[in-house]
Biopython code that builds the backbone (N, CA, C, O; Angstrom):
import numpy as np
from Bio.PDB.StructureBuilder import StructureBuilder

atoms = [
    (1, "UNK", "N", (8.352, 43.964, 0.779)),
    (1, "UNK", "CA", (9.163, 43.546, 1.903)),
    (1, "UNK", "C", (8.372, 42.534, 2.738)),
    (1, "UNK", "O", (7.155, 42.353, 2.687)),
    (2, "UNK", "N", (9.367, 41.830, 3.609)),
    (2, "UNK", "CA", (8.171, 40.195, 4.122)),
    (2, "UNK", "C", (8.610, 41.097, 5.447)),
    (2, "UNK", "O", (9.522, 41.820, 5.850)),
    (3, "UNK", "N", (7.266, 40.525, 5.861)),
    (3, "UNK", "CA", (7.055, 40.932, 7.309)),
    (3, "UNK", "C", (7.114, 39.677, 8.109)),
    (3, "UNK", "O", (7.014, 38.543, 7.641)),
    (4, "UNK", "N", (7.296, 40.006, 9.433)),
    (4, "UNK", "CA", (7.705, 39.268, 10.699)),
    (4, "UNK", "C", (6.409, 38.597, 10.578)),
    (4, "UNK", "O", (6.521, 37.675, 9.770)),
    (5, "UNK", "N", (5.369, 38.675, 10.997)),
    (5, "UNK", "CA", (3.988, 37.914, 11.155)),
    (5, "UNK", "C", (3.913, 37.255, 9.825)),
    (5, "UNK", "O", (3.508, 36.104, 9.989)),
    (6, "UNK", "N", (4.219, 37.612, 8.150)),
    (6, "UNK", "CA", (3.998, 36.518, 7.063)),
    (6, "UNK", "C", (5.198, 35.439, 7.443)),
    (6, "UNK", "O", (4.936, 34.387, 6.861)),
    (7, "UNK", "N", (6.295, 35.337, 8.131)),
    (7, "UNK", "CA", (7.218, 34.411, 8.114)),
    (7, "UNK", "C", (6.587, 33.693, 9.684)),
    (7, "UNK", "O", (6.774, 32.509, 9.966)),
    (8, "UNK", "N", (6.087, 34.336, 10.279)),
    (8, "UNK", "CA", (5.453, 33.462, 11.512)),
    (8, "UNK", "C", (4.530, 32.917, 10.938)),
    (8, "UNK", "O", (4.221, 31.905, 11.567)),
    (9, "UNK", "N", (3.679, 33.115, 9.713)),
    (9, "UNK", "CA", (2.547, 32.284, 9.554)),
    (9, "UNK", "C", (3.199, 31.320, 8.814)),
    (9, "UNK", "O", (2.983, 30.128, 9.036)),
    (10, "UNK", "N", (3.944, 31.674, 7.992)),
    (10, "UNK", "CA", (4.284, 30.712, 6.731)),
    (10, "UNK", "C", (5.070, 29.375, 7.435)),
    (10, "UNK", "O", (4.910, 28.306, 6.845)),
    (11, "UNK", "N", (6.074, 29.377, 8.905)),
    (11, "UNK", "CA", (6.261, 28.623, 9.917)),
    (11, "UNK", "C", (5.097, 27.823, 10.464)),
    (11, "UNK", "O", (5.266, 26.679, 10.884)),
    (12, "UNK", "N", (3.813, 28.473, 10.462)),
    (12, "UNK", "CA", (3.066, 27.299, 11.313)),
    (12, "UNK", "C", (2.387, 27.022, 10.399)),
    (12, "UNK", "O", (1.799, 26.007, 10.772)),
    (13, "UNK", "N", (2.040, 27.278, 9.334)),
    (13, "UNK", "CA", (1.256, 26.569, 8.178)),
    (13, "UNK", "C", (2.680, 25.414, 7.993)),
    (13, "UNK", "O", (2.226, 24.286, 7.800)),
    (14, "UNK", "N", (3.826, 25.417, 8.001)),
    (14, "UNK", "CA", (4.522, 24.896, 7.166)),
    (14, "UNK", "C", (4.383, 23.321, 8.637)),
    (14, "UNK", "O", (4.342, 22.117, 8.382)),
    (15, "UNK", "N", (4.345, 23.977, 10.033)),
    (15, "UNK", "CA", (4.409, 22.656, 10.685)),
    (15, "UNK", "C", (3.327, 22.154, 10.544)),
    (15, "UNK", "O", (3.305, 21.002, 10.111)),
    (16, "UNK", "N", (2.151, 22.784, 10.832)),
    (16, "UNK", "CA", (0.682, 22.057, 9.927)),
    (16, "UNK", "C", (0.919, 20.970, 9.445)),
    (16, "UNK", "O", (0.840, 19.857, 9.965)),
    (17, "UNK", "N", (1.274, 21.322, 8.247)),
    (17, "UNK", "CA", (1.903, 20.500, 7.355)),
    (17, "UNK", "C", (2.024, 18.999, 7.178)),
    (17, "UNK", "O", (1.473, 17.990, 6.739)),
    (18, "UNK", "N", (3.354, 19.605, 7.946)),
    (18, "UNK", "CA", (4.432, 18.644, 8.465)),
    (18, "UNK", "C", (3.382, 17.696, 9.045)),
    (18, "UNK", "O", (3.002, 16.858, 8.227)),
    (19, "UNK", "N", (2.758, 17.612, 10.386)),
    (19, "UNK", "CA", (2.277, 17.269, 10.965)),
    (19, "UNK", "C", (1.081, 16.431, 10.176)),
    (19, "UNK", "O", (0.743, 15.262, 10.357)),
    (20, "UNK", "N", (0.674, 17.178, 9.459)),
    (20, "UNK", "CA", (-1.285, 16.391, 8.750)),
    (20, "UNK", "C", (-0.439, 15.059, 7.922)),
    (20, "UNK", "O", (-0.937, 13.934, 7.896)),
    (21, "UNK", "N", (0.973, 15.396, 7.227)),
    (21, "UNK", "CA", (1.641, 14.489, 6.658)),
    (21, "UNK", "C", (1.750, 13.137, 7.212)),
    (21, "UNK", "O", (1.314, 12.045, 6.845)),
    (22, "UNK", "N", (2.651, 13.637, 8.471)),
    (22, "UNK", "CA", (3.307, 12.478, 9.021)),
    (22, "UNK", "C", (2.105, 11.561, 9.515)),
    (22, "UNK", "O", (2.013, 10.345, 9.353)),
    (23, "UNK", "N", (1.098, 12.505, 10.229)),
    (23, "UNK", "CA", (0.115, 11.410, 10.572)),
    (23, "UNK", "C", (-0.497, 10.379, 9.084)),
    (23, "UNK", "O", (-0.495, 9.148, 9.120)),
    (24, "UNK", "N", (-0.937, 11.114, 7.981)),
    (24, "UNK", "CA", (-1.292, 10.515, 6.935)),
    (24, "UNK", "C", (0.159, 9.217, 6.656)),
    (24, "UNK", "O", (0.017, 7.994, 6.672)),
    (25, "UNK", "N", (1.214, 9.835, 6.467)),
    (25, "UNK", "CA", (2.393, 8.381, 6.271)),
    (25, "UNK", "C", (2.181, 7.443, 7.222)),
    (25, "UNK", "O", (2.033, 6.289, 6.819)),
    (26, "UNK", "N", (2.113, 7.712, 8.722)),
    (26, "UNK", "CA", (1.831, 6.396, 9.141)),
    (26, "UNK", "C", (0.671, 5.576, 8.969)),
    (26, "UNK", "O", (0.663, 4.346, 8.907)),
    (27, "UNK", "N", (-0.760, 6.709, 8.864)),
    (27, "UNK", "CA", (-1.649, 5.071, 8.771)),
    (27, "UNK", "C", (-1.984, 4.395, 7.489)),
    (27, "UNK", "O", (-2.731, 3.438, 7.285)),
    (28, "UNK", "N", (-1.044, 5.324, 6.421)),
    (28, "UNK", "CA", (-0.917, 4.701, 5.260)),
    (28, "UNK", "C", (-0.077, 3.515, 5.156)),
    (28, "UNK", "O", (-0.387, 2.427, 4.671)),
    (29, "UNK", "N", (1.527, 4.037, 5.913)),
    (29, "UNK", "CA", (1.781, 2.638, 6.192)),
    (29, "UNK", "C", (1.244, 1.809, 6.555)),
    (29, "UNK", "O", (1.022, 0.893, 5.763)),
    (30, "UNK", "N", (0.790, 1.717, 7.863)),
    (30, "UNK", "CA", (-0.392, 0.973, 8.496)),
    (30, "UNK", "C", (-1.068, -0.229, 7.653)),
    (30, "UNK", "O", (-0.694, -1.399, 7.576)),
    (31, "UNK", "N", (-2.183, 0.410, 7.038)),
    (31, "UNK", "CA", (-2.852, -0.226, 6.393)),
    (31, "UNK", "C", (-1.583, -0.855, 5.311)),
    (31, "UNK", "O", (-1.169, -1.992, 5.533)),
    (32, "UNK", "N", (-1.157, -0.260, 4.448)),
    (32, "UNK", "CA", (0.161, -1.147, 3.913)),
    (32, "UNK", "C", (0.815, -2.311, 4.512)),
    (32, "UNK", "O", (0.862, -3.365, 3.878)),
    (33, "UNK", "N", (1.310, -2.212, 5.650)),
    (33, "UNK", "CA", (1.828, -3.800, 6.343)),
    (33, "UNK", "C", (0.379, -3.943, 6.790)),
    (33, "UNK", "O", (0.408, -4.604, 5.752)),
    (34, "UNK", "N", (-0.554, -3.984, 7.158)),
    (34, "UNK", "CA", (-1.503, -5.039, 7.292)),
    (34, "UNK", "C", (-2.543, -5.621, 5.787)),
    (34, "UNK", "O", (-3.579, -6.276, 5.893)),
    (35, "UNK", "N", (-1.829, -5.101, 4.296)),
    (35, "UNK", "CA", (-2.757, -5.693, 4.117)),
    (35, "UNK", "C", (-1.191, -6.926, 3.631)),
    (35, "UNK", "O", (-1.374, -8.139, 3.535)),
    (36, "UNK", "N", (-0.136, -6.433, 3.451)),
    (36, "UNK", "CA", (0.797, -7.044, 2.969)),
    (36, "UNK", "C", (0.916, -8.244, 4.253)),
    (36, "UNK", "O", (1.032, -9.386, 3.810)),
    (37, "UNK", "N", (0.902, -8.134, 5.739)),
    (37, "UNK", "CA", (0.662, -9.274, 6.517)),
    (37, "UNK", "C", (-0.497, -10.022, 6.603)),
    (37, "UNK", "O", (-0.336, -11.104, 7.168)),
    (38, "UNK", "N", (-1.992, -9.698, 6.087)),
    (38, "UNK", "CA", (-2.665, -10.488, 5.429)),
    (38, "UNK", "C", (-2.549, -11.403, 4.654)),
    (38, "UNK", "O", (-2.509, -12.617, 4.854)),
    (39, "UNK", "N", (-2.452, -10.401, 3.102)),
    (39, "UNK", "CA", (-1.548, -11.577, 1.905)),
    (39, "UNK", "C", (-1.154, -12.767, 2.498)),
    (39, "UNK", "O", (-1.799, -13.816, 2.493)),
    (40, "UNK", "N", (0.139, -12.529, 3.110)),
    (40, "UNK", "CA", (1.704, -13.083, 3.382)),
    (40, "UNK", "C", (0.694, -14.549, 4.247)),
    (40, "UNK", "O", (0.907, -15.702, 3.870)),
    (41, "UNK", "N", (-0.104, -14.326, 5.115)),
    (41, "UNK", "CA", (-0.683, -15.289, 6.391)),
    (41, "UNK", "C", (-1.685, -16.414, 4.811)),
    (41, "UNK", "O", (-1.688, -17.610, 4.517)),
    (42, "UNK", "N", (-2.244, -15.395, 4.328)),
    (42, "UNK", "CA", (-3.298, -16.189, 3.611)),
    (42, "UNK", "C", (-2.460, -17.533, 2.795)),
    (42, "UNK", "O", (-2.595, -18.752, 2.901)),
    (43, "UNK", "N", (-1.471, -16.601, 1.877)),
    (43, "UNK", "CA", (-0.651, -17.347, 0.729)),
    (43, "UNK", "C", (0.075, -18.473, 1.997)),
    (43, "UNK", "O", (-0.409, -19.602, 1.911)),
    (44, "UNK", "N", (0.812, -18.362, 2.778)),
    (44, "UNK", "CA", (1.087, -19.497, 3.686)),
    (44, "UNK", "C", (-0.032, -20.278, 4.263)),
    (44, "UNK", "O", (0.508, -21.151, 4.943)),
    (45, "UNK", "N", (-1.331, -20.406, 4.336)),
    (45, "UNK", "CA", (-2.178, -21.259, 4.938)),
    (45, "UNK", "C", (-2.595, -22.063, 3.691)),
    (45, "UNK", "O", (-2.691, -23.290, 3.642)),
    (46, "UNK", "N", (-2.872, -21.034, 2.510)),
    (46, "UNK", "CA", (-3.034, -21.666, 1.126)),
    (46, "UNK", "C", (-2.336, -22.722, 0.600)),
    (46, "UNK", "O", (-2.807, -23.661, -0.043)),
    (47, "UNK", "N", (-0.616, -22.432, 1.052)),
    (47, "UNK", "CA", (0.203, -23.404, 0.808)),
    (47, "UNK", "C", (0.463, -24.850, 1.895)),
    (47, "UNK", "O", (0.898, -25.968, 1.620)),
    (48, "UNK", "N", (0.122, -24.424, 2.839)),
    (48, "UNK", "CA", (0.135, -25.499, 3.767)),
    (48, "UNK", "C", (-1.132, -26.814, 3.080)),
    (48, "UNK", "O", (-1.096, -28.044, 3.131)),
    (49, "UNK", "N", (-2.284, -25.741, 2.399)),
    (49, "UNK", "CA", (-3.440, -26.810, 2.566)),
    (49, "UNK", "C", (-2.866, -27.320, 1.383)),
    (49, "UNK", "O", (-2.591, -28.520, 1.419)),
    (50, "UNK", "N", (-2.564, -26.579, 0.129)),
    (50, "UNK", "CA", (-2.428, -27.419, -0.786)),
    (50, "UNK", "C", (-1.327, -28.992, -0.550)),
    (50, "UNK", "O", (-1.520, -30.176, -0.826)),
    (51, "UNK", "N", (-0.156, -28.238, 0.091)),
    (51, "UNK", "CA", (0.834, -29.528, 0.142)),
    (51, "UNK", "C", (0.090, -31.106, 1.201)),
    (51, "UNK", "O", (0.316, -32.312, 1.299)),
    (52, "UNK", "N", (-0.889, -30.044, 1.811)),
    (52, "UNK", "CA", (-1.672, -31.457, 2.328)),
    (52, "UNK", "C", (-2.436, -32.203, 1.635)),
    (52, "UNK", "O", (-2.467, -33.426, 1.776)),
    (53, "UNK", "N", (-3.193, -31.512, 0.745)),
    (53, "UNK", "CA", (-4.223, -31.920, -0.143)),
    (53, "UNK", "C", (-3.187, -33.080, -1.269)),
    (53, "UNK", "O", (-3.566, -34.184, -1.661)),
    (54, "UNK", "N", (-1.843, -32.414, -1.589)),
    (54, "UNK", "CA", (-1.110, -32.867, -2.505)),
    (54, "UNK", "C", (-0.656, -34.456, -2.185)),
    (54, "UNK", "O", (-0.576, -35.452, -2.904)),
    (55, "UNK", "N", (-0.347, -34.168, -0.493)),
    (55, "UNK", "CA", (0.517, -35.936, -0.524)),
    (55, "UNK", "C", (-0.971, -37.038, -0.293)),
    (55, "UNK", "O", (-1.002, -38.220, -0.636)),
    (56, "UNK", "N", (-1.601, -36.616, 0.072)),
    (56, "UNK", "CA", (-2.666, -37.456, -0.418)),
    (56, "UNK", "C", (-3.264, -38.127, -2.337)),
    (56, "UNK", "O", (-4.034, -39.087, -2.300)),
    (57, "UNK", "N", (-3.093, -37.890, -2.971)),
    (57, "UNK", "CA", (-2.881, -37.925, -4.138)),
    (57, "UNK", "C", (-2.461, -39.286, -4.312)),
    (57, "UNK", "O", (-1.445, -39.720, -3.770)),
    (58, "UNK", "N", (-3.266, -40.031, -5.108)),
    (58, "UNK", "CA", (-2.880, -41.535, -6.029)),
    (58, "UNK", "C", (-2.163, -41.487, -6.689)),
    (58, "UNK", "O", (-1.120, -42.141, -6.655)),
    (59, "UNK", "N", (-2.642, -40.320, -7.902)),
    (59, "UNK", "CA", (-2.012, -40.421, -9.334)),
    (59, "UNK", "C", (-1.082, -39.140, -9.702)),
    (59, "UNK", "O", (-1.029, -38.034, -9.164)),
    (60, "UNK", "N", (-0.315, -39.712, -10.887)),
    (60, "UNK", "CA", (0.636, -38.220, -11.330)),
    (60, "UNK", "C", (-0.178, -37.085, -11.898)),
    (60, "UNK", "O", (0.023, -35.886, -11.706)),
    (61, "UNK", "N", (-1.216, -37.691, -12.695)),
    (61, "UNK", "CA", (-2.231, -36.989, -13.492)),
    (61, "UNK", "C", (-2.988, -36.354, -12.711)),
    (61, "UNK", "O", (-3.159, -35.181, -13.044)),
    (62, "UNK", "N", (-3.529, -36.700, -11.757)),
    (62, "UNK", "CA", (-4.142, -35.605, -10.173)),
    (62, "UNK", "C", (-3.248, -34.828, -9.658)),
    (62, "UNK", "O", (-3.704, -33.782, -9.196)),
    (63, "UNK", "N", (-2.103, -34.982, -9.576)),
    (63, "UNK", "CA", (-1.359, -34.262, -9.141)),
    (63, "UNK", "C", (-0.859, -33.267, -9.668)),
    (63, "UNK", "O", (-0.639, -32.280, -8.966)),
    (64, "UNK", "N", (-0.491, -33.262, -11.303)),
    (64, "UNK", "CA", (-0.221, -32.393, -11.988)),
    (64, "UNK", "C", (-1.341, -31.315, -11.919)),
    (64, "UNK", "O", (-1.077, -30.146, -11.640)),
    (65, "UNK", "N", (-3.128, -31.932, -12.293)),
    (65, "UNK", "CA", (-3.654, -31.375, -12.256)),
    (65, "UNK", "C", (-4.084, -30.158, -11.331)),
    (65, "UNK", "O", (-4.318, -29.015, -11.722)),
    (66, "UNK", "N", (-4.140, -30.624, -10.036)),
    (66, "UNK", "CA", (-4.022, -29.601, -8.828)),
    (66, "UNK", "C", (-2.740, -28.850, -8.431)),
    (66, "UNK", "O", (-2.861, -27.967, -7.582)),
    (67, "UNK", "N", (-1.596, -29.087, -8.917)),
    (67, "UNK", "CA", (-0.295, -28.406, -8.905)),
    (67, "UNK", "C", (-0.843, -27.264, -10.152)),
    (67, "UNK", "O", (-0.363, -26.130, -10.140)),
    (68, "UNK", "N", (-1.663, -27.575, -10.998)),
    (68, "UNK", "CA", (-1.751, -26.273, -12.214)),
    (68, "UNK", "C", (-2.873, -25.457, -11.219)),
    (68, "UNK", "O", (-2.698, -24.241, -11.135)),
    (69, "UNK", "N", (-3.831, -25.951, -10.583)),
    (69, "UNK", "CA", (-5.113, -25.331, -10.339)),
    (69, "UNK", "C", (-4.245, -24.314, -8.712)),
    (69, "UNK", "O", (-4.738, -23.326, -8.169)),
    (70, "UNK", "N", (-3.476, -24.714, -8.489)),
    (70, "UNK", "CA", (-2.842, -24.231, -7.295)),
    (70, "UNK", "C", (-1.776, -22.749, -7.973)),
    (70, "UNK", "O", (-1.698, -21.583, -7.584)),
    (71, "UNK", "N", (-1.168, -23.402, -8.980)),
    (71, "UNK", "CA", (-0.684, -22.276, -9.482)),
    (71, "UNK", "C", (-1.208, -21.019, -9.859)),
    (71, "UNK", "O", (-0.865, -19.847, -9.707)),
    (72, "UNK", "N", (-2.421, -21.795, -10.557)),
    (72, "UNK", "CA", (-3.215, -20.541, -11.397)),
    (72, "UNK", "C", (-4.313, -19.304, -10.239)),
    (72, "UNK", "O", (-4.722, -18.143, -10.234)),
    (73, "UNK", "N", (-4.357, -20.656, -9.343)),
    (73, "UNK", "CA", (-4.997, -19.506, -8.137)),
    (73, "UNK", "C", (-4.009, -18.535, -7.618)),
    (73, "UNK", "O", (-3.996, -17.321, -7.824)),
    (74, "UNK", "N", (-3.194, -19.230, -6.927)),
    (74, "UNK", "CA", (-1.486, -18.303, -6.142)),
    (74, "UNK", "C", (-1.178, -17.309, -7.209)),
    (74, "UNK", "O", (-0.805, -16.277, -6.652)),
    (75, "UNK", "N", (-1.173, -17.163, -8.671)),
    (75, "UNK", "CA", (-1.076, -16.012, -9.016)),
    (75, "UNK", "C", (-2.143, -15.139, -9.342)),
    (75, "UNK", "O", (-2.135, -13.921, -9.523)),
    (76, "UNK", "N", (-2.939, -15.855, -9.380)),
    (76, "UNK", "CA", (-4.502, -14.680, -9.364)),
    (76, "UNK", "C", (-4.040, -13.888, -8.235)),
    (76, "UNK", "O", (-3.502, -12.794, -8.067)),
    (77, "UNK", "N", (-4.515, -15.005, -7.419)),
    (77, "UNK", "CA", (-4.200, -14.108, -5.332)),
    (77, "UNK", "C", (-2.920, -12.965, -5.683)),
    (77, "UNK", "O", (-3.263, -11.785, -5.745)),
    (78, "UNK", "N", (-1.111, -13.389, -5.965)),
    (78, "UNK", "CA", (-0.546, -12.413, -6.343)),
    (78, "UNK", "C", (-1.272, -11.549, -6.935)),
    (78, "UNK", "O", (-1.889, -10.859, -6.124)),
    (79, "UNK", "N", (-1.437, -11.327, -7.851)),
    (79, "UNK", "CA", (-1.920, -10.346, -8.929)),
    (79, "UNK", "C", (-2.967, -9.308, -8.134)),
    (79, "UNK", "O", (-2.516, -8.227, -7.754)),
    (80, "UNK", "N", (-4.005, -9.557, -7.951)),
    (80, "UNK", "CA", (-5.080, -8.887, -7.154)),
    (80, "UNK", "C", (-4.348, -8.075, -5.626)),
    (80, "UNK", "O", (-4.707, -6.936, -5.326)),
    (81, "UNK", "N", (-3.455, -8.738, -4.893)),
    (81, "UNK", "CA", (-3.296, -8.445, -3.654)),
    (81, "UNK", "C", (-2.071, -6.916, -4.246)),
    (81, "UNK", "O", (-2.065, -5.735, -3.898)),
    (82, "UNK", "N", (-1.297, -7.586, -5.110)),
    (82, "UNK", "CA", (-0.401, -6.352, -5.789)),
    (82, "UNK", "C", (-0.956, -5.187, -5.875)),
    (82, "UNK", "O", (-0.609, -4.227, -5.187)),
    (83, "UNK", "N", (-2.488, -5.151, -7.305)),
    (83, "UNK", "CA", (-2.849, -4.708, -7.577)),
    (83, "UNK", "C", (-3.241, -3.478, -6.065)),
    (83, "UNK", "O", (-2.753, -2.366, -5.862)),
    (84, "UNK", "N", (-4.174, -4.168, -5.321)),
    (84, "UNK", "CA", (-4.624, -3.672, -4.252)),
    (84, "UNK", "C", (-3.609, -2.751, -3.334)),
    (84, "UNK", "O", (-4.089, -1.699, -2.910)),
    (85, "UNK", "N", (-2.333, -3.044, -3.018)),
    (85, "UNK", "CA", (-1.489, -2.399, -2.359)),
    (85, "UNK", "C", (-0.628, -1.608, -3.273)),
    (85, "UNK", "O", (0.348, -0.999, -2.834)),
    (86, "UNK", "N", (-0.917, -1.597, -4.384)),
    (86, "UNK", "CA", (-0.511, -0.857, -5.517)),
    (86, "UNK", "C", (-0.967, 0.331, -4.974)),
    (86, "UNK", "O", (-0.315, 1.246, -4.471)),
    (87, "UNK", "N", (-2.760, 0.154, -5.211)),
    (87, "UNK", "CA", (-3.395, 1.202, -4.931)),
    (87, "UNK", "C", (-3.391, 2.285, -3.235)),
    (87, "UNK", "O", (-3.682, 3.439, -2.924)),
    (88, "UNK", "N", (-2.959, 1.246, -2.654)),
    (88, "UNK", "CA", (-2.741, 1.952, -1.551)),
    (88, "UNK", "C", (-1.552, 2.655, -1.118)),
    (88, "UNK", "O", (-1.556, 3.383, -0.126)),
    (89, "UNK", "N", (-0.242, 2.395, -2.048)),
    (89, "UNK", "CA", (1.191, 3.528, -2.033)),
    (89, "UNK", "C", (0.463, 4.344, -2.666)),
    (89, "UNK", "O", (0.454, 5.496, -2.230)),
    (90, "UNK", "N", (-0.370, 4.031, -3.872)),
    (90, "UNK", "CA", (-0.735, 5.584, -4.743)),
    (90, "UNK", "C", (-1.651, 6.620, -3.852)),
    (90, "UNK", "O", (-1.518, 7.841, -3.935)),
    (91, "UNK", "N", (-2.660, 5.930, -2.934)),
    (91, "UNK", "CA", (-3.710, 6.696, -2.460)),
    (91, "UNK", "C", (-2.410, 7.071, -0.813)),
    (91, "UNK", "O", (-2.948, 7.750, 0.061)),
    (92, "UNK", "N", (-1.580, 6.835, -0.651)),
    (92, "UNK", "CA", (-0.933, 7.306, 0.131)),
    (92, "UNK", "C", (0.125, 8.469, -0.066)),
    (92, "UNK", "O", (0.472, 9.339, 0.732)),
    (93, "UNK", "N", (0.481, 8.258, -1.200)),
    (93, "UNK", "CA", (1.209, 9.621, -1.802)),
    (93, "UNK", "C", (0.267, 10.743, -2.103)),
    (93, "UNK", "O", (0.653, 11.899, -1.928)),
    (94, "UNK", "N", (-0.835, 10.513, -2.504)),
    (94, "UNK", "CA", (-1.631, 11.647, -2.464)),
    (94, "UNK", "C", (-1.921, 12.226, -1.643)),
    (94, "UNK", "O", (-1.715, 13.440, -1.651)),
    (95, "UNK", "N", (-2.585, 11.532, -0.471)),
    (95, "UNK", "CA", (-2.792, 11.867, 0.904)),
    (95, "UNK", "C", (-1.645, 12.962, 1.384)),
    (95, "UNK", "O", (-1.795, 14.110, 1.804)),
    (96, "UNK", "N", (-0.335, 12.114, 1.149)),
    (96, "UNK", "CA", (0.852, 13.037, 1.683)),
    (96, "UNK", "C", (1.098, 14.018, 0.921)),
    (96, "UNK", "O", (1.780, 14.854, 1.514)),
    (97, "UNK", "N", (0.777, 14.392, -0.461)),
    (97, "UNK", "CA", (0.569, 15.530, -0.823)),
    (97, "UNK", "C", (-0.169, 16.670, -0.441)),
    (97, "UNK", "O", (0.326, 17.781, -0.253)),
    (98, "UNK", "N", (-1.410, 16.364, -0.327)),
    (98, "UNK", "CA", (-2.614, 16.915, 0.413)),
    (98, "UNK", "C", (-2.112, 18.451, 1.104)),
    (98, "UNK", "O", (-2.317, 19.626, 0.800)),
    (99, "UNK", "N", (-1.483, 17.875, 2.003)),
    (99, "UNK", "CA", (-1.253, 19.146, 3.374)),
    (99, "UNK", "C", (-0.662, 20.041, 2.325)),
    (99, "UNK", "O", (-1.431, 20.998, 2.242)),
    (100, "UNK", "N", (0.519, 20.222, 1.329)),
    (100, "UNK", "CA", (1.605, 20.841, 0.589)),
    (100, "UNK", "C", (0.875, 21.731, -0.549)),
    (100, "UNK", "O", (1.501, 22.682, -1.018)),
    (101, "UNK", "N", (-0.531, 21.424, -1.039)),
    (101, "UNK", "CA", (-0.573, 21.898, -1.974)),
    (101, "UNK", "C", (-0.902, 23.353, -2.090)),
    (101, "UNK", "O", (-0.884, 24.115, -3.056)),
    (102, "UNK", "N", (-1.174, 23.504, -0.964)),
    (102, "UNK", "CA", (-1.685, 25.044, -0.785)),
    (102, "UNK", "C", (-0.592, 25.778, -0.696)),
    (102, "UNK", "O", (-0.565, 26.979, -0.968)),
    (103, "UNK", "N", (0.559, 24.987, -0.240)),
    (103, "UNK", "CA", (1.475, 25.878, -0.079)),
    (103, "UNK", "C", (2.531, 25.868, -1.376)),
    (103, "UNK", "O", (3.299, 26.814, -1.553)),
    (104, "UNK", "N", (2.503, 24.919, -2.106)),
    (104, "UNK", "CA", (3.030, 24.718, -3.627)),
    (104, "UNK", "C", (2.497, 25.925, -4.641)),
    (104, "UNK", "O", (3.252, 26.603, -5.338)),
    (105, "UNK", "N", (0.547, 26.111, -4.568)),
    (105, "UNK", "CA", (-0.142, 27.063, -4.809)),
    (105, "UNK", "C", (0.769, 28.475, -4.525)),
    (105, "UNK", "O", (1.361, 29.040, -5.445)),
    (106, "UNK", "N", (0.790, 28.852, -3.432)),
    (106, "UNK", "CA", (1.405, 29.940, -2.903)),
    (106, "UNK", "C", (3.011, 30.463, -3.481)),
    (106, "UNK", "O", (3.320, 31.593, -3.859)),
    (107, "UNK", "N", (3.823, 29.308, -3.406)),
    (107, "UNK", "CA", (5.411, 29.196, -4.097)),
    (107, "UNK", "C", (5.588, 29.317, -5.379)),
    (107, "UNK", "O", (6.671, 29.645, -5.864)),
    (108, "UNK", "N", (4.446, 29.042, -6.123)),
    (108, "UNK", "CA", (4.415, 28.819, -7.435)),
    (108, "UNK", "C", (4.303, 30.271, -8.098)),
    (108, "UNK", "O", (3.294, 30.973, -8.155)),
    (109, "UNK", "N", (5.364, 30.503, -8.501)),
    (109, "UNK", "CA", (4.511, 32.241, -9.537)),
    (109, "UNK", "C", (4.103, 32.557, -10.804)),
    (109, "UNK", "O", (4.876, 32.323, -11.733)),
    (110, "UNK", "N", (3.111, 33.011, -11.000)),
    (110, "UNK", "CA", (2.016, 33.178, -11.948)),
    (110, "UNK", "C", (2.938, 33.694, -13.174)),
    (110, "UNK", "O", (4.012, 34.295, -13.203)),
    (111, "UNK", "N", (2.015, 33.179, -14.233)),
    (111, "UNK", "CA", (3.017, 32.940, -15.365)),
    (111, "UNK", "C", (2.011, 34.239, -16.300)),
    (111, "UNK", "O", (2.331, 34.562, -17.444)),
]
sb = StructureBuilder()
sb.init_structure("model")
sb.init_model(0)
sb.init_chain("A")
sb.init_seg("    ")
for serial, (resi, resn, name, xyz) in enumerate(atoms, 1):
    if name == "N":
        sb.init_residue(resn, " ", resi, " ")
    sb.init_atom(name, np.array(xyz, "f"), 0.0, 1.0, " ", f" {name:<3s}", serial, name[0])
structure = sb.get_structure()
């Protein structure tokens, strides 16, 4: 039979919880829009310089050339910055797991 005090505990472990969570979701977000408003500032200053660098340009053959060297950087930069905030939804879902597992432990019955 459940007793009054296991359902009072299992209530404040459960806001615990709640609580270690929500703080972990926000500064996971956090760091998420700042590194994604990083990116976003860099790739726009990147592009500003290149189109400056660009109308200066004599030839078609210079131009092509630094239109490839511009490309091939802008998706490196994509690629890496992805990669990176990849890692930070993953290390944020864990985090938000964190508080739950003890109590997943507990819910779970032995086989």
């Amino acid at each position: 039979m459940i007793k009054v005090e296991e359902i009072q505990q299992y209530g404040k472990e459960q806001f615990e919880s709640a609580v270690a969570s929500a703080t972990t979701l926000q500064n996971g977000a956090q760091a998420i829009a700042t590194a994604v408003g990083d990116y976003t500032k860099k790739s726009f200053e990147d592009g500003n310089a290149f189109v400056t660098k660009l109308s200066g340009v004599k030839s078609l053959d210079k131009a092509i050339e630094m239109q490839t060297e511009y490309a091939k950087s802008t998706y490196d930069a994509f690629v890496a910055e992805s990669q990176k905030i990849g890692e930070l939804y993953a290390d944020l879902a864990k985090q938000a797991y964190k508080p739950f597992e003890g109590f997943v432990a507990k819910m779970t019955p032995a086989r």
